[in-house]
C-alpha positions as CSV (number, residue, x, y, z in Angstrom):
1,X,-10.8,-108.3,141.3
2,X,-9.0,-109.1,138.2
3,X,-9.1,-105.9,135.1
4,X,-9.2,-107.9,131.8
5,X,-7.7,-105.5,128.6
6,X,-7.5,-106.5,124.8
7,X,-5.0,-104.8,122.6
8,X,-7.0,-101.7,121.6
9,X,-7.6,-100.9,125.2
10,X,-3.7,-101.0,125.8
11,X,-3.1,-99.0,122.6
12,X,-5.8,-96.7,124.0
13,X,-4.1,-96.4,127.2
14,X,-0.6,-95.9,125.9
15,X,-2.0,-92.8,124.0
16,X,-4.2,-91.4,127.0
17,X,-7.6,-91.9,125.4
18,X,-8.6,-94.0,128.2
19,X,-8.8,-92.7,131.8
20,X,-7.4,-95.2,134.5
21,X,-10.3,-96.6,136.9
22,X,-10.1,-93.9,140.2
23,X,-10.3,-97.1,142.5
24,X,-9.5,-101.0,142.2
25,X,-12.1,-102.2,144.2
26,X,-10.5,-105.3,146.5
27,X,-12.3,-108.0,147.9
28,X,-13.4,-108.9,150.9
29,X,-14.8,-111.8,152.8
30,X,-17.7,-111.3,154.3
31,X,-16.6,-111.9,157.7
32,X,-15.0,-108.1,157.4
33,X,-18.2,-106.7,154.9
34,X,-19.4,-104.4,158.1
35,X,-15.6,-103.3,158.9
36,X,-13.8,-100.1,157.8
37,X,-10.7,-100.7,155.6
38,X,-8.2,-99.4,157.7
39,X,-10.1,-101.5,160.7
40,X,-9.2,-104.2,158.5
41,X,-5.9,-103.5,157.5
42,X,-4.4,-103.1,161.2
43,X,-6.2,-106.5,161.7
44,X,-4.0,-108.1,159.3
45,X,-1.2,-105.9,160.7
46,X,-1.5,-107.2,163.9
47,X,-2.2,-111.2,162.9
48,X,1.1,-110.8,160.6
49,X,3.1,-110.0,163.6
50,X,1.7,-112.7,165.7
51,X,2.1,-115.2,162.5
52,X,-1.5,-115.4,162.6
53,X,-4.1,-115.1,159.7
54,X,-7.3,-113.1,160.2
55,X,-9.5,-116.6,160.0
56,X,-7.4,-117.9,162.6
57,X,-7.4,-115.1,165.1
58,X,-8.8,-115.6,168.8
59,X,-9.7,-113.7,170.8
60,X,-7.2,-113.2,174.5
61,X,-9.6,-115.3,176.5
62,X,-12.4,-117.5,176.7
63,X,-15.3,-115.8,177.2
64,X,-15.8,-112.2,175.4
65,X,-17.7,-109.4,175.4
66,X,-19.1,-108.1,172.3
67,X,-19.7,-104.5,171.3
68,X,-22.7,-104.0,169.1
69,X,-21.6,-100.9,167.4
70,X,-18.1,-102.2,165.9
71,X,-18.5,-105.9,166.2
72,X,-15.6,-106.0,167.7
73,X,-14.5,-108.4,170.2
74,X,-13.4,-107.0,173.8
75,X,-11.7,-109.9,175.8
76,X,-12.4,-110.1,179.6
77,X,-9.6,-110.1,182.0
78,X,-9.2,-113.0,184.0
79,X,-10.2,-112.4,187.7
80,X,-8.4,-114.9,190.3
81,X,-10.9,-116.0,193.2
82,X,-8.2,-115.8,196.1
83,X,-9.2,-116.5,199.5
84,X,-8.3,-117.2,203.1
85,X,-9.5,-120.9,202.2
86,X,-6.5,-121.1,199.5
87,X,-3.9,-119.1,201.9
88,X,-1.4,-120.4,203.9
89,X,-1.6,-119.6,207.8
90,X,1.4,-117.6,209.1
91,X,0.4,-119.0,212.5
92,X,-1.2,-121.9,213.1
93,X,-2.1,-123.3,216.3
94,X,-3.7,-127.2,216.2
95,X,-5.0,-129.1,219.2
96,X,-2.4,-127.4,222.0
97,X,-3.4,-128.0,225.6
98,X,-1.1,-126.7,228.4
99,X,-0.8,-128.5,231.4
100,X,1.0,-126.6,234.6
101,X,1.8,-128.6,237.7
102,X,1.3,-126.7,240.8
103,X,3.5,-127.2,244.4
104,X,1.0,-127.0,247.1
105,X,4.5,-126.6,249.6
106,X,5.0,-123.8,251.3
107,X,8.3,-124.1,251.6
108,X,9.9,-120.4,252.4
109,X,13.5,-121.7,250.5
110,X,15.1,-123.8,248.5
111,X,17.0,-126.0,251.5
112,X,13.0,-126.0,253.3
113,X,11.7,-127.3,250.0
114,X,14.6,-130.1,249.4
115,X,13.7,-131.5,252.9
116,X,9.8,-131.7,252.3
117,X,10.5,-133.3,249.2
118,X,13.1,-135.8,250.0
119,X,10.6,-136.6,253.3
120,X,8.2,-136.9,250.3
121,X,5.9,-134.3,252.0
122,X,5.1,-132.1,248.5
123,X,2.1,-133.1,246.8
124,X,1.3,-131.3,243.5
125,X,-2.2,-130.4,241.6
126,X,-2.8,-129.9,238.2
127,X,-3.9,-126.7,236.0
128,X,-5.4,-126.9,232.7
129,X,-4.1,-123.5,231.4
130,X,-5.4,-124.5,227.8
131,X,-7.6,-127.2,226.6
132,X,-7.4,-128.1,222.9
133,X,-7.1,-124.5,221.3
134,X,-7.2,-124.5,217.4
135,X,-7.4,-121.7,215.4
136,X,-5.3,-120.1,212.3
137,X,-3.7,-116.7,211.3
138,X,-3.2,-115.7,208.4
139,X,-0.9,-112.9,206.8
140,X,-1.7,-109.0,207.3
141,X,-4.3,-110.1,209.7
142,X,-4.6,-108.6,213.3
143,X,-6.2,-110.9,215.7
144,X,-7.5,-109.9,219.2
145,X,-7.3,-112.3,222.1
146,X,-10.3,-111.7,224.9
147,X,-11.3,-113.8,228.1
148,X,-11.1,-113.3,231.6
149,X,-8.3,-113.6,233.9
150,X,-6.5,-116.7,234.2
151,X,-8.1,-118.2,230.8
152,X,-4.3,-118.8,229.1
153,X,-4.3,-115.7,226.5
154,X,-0.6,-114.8,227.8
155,X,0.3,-118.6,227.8
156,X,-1.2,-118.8,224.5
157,X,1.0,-116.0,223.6
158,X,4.4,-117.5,225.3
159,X,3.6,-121.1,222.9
160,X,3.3,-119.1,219.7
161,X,6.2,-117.0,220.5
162,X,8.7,-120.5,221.5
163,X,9.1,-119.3,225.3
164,X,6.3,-122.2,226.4
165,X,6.5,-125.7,224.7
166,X,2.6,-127.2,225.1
167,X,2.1,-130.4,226.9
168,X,0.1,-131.5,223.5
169,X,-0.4,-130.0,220.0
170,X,1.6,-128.1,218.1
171,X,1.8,-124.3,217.3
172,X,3.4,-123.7,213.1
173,X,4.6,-120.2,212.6
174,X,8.6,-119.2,211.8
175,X,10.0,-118.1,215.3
176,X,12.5,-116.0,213.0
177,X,10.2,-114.0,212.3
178,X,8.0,-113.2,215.5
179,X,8.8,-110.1,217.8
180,X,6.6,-110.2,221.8
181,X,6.0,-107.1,223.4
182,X,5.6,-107.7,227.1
183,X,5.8,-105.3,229.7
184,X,7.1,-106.7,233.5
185,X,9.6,-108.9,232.6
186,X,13.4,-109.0,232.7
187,X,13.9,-106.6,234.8
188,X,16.6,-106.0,237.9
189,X,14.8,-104.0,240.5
190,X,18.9,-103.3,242.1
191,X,19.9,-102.0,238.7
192,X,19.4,-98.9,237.2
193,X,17.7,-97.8,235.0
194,X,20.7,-97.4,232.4
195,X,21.5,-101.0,233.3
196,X,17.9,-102.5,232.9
197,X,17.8,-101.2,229.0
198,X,20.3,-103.5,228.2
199,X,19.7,-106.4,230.1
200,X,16.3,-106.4,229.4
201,X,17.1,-105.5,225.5
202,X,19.3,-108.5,225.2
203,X,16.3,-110.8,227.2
204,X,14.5,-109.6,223.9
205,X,16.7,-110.2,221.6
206,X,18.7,-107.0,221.1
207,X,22.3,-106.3,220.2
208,X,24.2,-104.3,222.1
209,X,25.2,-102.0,219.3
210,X,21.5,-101.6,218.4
211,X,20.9,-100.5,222.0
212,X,23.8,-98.5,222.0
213,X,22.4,-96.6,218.8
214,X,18.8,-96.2,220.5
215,X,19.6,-95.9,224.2
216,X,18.4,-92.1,224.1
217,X,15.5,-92.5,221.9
218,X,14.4,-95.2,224.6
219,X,15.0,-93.0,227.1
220,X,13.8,-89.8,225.7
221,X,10.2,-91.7,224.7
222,X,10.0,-92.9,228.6
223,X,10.4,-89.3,229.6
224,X,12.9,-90.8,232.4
225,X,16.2,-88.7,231.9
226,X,16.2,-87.6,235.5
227,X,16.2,-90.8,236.7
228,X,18.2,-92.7,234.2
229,X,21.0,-93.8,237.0
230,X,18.3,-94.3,239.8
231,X,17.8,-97.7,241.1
232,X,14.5,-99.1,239.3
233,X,13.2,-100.9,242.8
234,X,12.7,-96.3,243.2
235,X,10.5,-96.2,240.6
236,X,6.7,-96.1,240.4
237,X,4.8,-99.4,238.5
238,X,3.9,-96.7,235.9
239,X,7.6,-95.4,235.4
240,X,8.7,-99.4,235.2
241,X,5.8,-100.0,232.8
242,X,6.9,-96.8,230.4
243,X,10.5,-98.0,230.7
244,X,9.6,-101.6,228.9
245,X,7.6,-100.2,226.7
246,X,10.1,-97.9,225.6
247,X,13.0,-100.8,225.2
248,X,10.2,-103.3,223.9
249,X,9.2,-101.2,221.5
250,X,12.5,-99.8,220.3
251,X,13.3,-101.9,217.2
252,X,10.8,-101.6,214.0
253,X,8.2,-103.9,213.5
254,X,8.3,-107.8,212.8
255,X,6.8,-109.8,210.1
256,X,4.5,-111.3,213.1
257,X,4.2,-109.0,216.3
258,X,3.0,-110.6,219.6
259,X,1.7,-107.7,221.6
260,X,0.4,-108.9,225.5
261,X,-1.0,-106.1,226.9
262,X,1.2,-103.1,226.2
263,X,-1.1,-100.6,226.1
264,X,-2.5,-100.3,229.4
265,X,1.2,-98.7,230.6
266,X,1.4,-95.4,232.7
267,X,-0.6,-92.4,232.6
268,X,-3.2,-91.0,230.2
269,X,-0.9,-89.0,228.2
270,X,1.7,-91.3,227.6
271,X,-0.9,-94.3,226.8
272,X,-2.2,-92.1,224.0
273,X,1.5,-91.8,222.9
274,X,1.9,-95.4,223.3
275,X,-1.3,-96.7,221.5
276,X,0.3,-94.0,218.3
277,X,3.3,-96.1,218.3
278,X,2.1,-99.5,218.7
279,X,-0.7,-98.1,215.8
280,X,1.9,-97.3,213.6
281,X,3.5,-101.0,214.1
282,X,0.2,-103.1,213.6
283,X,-1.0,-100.6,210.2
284,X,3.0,-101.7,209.1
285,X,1.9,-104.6,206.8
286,X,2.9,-107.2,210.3
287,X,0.6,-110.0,210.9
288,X,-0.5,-109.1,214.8
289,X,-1.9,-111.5,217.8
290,X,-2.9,-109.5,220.6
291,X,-4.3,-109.6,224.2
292,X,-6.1,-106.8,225.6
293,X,-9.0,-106.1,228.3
294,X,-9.9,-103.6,226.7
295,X,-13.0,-103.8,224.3
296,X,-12.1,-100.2,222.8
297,X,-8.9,-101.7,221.5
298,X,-9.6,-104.9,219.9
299,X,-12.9,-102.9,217.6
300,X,-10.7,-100.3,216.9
301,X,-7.0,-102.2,215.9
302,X,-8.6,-106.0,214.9
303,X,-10.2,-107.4,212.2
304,X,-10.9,-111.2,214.0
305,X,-10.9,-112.1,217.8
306,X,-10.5,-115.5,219.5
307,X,-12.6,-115.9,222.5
308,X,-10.5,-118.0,225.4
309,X,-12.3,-118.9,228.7
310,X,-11.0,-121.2,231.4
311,X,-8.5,-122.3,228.5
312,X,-11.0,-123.5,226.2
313,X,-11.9,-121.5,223.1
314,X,-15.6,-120.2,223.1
315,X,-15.7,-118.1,219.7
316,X,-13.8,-117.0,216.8
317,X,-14.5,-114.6,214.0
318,X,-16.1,-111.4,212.9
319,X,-14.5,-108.3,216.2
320,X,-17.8,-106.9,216.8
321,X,-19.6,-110.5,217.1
322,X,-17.4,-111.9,219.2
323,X,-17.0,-108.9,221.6
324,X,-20.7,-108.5,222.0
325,X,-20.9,-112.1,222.5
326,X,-18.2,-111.4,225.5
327,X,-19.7,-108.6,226.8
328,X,-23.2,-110.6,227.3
329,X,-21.5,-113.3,228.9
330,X,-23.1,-112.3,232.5
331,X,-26.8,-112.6,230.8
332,X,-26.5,-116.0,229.7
């Protein structure tokens, strides 16, 4: 607003007899009619030091909510859609069939079985261990494996992990990253036990200055200090069973942890201490695949399950659906 003044004005003003205007009123458009001045002012603040004028200002995003009391406009914050669709697997296992060939000799030794071959006397039948299994992992999942008995779940387990190549198909997961937990194997029934943790640790991939460093919190967790130089072909299955677990479980966790039965080791009391530790190894943040017979296990530990029988996969998804589907398997 402009203040116009002639010369008797000025004169008057000079001398006082003229009281100044208490307020300049200052225009406004009338997109800012219903806003406070100082509303307005920090408006213009805030344009100037985004090089902005108020006309030209927009609001964060494109869709906004509006607040009928200040007419102010609250942007909404952008919300990603992220799913398993858009993820990449951290396993992967496409169209893998495994194909054993079985010797019908029985041939007691190696010179017995060189004779009934060269006389051309071996014959050989096929097993279909798995037959076309697809399914995919993805990160901080933990998948259970169920099926009876000779349906391939531990072979399943020896492709992903690189110990098996499959006769067809292809399993996609970074073998630098994967850790198996097995109990039974690489053992020397004429060692000791002192021996056994570091030729089995080094079957598993262990140094030996990291079994050096945990040799006595393997021993002390299979409770087998009295027997520590005592030949392992003395022990009892359950004491052989703690003693793997112990070594396979020494190290921390792995980005991806293979776990084949592990839990089903010794007596009652240490099985609870077992399940603690291989509970505190799956809630890590690793990505798990697991086989287990028992139901309790894979409802309690897994979010998804994969449903192998006879080496063809039956069901995959949800714990609970695919276990009861498992458990009703006799009514069909």
């Amino acid at each position: 607003m402009e203040v116009e003044t002639n010369e008797t004005e000025s004169r008057e003003l000079e001398t006082g007899k003229v009281k100044k205007p208490e307020k300049l009123k200052r225009k406004v458009s009338k997109k800012t009619k219903n806003r406070t001045m100082q509303e307005v002012l920090e408006a213009e603040g805030n344009n100037e030091e985004k090089g902005l004028s108020p006309e030209n200002k927009r609001p964060e995003s494109a869709t906004a909510i509006v607040d009928s009391e200040s007419n102010k406009l609250e942007p909404l914050k952008k919300v990603e859609n992220v799913t398993l669709e858009n993820k990449e697997p951290v396993i992967s296992i496409q169209n893998v069939t495994m194909r054993f060939m079985i010797s019908t000799s029985d041939a007691s030794g190696i010179k017995e079985y060189l004779i009934q071959r060269l006389k051309k006397k071996i014959a050989y039948r096929e097993l279909l261990a798995l037959d076309n299994v697809s399914f995919d992992v993805f990160k901080g999942e933990v998948v259970g494996i169920i099926g009876t008995n000779g349906s391939g779940k531990s072979t399943l387990l020896r492709i992903v992990s690189g110990a098996l190549n499959p006769t067809s198909g292809k399993v996609v997961v970074d073998k630098k990253k994967v850790q198996i937990l097995t109990l039974g194997t690489g053992f020397d029934m004429e060692l000791t036990a002192r021996e056994n943790v570091y030729l089995n640790g080094s079957i598993i991939g262990y140094s030996k200055k990291f079994l050096d460093e945990h040799f006595k919190e393997i021993i002390d967790f299979a409770e087998l200090w009295d027997f520590v130089d005592e030949k392992v072909k003395n022990f009892s299955s359950g004491m052989v069973s703690r003693l793997g677990f112990a070594i396979a479980t020494a190290g921390g966790a792995a980005e991806i942890l293979i776990l084949d039965e592990v839990l089903s080791v010794g007596d009652e009391f240490f099985r609870k201490k077992s399940l603690a530790r291989i509970k505190e190894m799956i809630h890590g943040g690793s990505t798990v695949l697991m086989v287990s017979h028992g139901m309790g296990t894979i409802l309690d530990n897994c979010s998804k399950a994969v449903w192998i029988e006879k080496g063809k996969l039956q069901m995959i998804g949800d714990a609970k659906t695919v276990c009861r589907s498992y458990q009703n398997m006799d009514q069909r």
